[in-house]
C-alpha angles and dihedrals in degrees: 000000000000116000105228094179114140125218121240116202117223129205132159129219125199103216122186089258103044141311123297127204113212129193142186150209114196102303096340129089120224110172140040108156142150109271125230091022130117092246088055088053090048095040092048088047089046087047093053087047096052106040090029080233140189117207125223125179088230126137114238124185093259098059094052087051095052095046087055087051085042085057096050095051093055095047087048091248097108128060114164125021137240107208126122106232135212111203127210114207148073127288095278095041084058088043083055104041099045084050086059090054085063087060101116105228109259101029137084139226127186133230094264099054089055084055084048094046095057097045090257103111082158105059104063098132088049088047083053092054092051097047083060100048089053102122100190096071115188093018088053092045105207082147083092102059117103141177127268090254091053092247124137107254123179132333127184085231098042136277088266091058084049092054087053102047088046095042086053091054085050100053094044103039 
């Protein structure tokens, strides 16, 4: 019987606002998380199950490449990334998450107005469940969903690590 597991390439990157494990899968990445969370354990266990993968701590091209973009966004040089994804999810996780990448750098939308976005006023609270279970935190920038009310809610890295990405974003926009 042939072994069609895929290996997935693990790195880790050390942020200003916590570490990030990162993970690939050939020249997509599939994986920027916040190390040590919760999310990070449920996305990596979704992503075995999807891709029947094997991890291995290896550096790919396209981690390397990530970690240099990494490294723009956090010095205000970089707005926007250049990475080819590979997302992990149902239907509706990819309909969320694809609405996120329309998200203008610098600016902030709620729940509500991604509901909104896809045609779907009524799923907020599903909406809600799909932006946490985003595994490519950053480049899929659920940082900047908010609540109705404008207040910060809840973020896989913290609600500190929230307050800096969106405070760099601030300052270089």
């Amino acid at each position: 019987m042939m072994n069609n597991r895929k290996q997935v390439n693990l790195q880790y990157y050390d942020s200003p606002c916590g570490r990030l494990v990162l993970a690939s899968i050939g020249d997509e990445l599939c994986l920027c998380d916040w190390n040590d969370m919760q999310s990070a354990e449920r996305n990596m266990r979704r992503l075995a199950r999807y891709a029947n993968a094997s991890f291995k701590t290896e550096s790919s091209s396209v981690l390397e490449e990530t970690k240099r973009q990494l490294d723009e966004y956090f010095a205000g040089k970089r707005k926007s990334f250049d990475i080819r994804l590979r997302l992990v999810g149902t239907d509706f996780q990819h309909e969320v998450w694809n609405a996120l990448l329309t998200i203008p750098y610098g600016t902030t939308m709620s729940y509500k107005d991604i509901a909104q976005s896809i045609g779907k006023p009524q799923a907020v609270r599903a909406v809600a469940g799909a932006i946490g279970a985003n595994g490519i935190s950053i480049l899929i920038p659920c940082h900047r969903v908010i609540g109705c009310n404008n207040s910060l809610t809840g973020y896989a890295g913290g609600l500190e690590a929230k307050k800096v990405l969106l405070g760099i974003e601030t300052q270089n926009k």
